[in-house]
N, C-alpha and C positions, 0 to 999 in steps of 0.2 A: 961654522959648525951648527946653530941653531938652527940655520936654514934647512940641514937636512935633516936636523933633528923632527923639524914642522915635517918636513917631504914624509921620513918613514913611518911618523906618526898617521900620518893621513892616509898614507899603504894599509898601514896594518890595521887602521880600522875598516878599510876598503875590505880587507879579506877576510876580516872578522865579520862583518856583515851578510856578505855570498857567503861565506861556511855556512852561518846561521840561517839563510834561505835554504838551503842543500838540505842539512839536516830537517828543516820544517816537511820540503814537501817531501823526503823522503819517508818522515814520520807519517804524513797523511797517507800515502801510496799504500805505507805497512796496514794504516788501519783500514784503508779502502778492502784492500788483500783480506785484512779477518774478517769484515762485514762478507764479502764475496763468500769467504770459506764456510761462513757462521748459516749460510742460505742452504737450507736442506733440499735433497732431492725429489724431482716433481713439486718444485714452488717457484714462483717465479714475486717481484719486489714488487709491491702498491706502486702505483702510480704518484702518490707522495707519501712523503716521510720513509722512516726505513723500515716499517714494516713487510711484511710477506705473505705468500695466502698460495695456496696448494693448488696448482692446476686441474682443470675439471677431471671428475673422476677418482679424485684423493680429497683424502681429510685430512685435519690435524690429531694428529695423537703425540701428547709428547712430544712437542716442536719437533717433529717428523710429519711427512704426508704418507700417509700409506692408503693402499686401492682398495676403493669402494667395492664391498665384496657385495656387488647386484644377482640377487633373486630369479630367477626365470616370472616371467610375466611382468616384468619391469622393468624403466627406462631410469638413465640418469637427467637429474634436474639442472644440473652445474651448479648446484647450491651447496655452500658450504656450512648452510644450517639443516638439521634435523638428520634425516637419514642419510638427503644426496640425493635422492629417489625416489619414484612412487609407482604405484602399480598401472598398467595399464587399464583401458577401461573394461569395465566389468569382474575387475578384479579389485579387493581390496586388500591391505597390509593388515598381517596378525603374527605376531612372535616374530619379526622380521622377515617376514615370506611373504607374497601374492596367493591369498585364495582367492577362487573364484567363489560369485554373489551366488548363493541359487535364486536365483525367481522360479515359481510356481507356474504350473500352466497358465496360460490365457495373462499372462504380464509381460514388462519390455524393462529394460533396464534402463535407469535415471542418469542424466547426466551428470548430478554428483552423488558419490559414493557414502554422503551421510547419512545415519536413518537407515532403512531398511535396501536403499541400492534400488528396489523397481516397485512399481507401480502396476494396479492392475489395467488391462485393456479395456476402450470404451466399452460398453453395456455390463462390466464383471465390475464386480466391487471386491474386497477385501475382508472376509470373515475367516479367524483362526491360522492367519499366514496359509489360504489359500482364496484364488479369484473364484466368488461364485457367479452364473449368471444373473442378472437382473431381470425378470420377467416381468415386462411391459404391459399393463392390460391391454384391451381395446380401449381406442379414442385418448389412447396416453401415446407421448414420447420420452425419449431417456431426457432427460437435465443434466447438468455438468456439475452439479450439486456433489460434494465428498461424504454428506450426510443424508437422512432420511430416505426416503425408500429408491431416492434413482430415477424416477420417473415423475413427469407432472400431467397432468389432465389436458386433451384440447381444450382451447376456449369452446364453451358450452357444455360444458362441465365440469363435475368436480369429486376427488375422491373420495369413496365409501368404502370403506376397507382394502382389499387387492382391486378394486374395480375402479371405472369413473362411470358413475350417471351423470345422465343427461339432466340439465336443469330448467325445469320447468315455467319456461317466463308467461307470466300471466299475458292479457291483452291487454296493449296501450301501456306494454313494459318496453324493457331493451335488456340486455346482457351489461351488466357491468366488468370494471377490468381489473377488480377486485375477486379474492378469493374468499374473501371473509363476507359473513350474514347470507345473506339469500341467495345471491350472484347476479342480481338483477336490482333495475332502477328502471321510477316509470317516468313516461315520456313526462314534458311539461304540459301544463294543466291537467297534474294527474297525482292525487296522492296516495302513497301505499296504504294498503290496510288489510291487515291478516296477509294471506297470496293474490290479493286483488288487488287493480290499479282504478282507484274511484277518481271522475273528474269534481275536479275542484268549483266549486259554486262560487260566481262572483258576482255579488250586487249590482244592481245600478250602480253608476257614477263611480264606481271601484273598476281596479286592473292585478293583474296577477304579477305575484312578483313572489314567486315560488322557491326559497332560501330552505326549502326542508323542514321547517319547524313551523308553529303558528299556524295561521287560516290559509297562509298560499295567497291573498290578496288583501290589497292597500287600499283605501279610500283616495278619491281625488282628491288634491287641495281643493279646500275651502270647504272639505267634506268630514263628518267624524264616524267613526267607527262608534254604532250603538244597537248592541243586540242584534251583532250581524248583519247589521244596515247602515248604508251609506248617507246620515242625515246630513242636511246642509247647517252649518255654523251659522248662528245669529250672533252677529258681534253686536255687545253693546256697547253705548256712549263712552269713549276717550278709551279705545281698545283697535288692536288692529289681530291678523293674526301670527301666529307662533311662525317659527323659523321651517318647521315640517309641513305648517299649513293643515293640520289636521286639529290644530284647536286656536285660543288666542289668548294673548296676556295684554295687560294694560297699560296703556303709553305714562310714561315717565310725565311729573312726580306721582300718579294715580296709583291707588292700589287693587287689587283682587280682593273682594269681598260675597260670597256666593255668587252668584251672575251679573254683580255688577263693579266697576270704576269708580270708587270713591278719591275726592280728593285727600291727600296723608294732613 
């Protein structure tokens, strides 16, 4: 008798076990069924986890999707943030609507919609939220400049009010490519002075070496600059000369003492 006592014990947990799978997955099946049921209409399940998200065209309201009520002059974004939507181009959104941008004669409308929407055409500029034209003197062309007058000078000239003059280069000048001071620069061996380009005087035994500022020329080595003359350097006893060559200092341990090399 124990033996089948073991046998129907071993039964009855056999079937207590499958009962208990039966009821498991039948529980899951139920909950799968209320997540199923729990998914509103026009949504469809995230790709993970068990969230949900409204099919293009609907929003969320109220864990419902309902249809994106689109504006005439407007496209849907498939976006389920902001509107949904947005105007097409040349139109922008105001109180949930598409107006159209006005632009002004002689303008083109901007690829985005921020700021004013258009811009004025080449030669018009922008006064008063309208394009006026830019009137080019002579010997001017327009600039791509957003400020000041729109136009700049050919080279060889320069603006005087609405006009450009011409700039008067002296002889033994050239045009510089510069707008500022004169508009001109003189050639080499040639210094400015007043509207004239004066040549540069160079000494005997000097050479030009014309840096803008100064006499415009150097003395040779072994030569000193004195009173606009190139004298020759007399080195004295235990001296050689300077590293420029245009004076001389006294060989180590010797000192400099008026024109001569004393020992220290």
């Amino acid at each position: 008798m124990s033996g089948l006592t073991q046998i129907h014990k071993k039964i009855f947990l056999f079937f207590s076990l499958a009962l208990f799978c039966i009821i498991s997955l039948s529980q899951q099946k139920l909950m799968a069924q209320d997540l199923v049921g729990s998914l509103p209409e026009n949504a469809t399940r995230d790709a993970y986890g068990s969230g949900w998200h409204c099919l293009a065209g609907f929003q969320k309201f109220d864990d419902k999707c309902e249809a994106i009520q689109l504006p005439e002059h407007a496209y849907l974004t498939n976006s389920s943030y902001n509107l949904g939507w947005e105007c097409i181009h040349g139109y922008r959104e105001q109180d949930g609507n598409c107006i159209a941008i006005r632009k002004p004669e002689h303008a083109h409308l901007e690829a985005s919609v921020y700021g004013k929407g258009w811009s004025c055409d080449r030669g018009y500029r922008e006064i008063k939220e309208q394009c006026v034209k830019i009137n080019v003197p002579e010997n001017g062309y327009l600039d791509q400049n957003t400020y000041g007058s729109g136009w700049t000078c050919d080279r060889g000239y320069r603006p005087e009010g609405n006009t450009c003059r011409k700039i008067q280069v002296p002889e033994n000048g050239y045009l510089s490519n510069s707008t500022l001071g004169t508009g001109w620069l003189c050639n080499r061996g040639y210094r400015e002075n007043g509207q004239n380009c004066l040549a540069i005087v160079v000494p005997a035994n000097g050479f030009l070496e014309d840096k803008g500022r100064g006499s415009g020329w150097k003395c040779e080595r072994g030569y000193q600059d004195i009173n606009n003359q190139c004298l020759a350097i007399i080195l004295p006893d235990n001296a050689h000369l300077d590293y420029q060559g245009n004076d001389w200092e006294c060989n180590k341990p010797y000192r400099k003492l008026g024109n001569q090399c004393l020992a220290g």
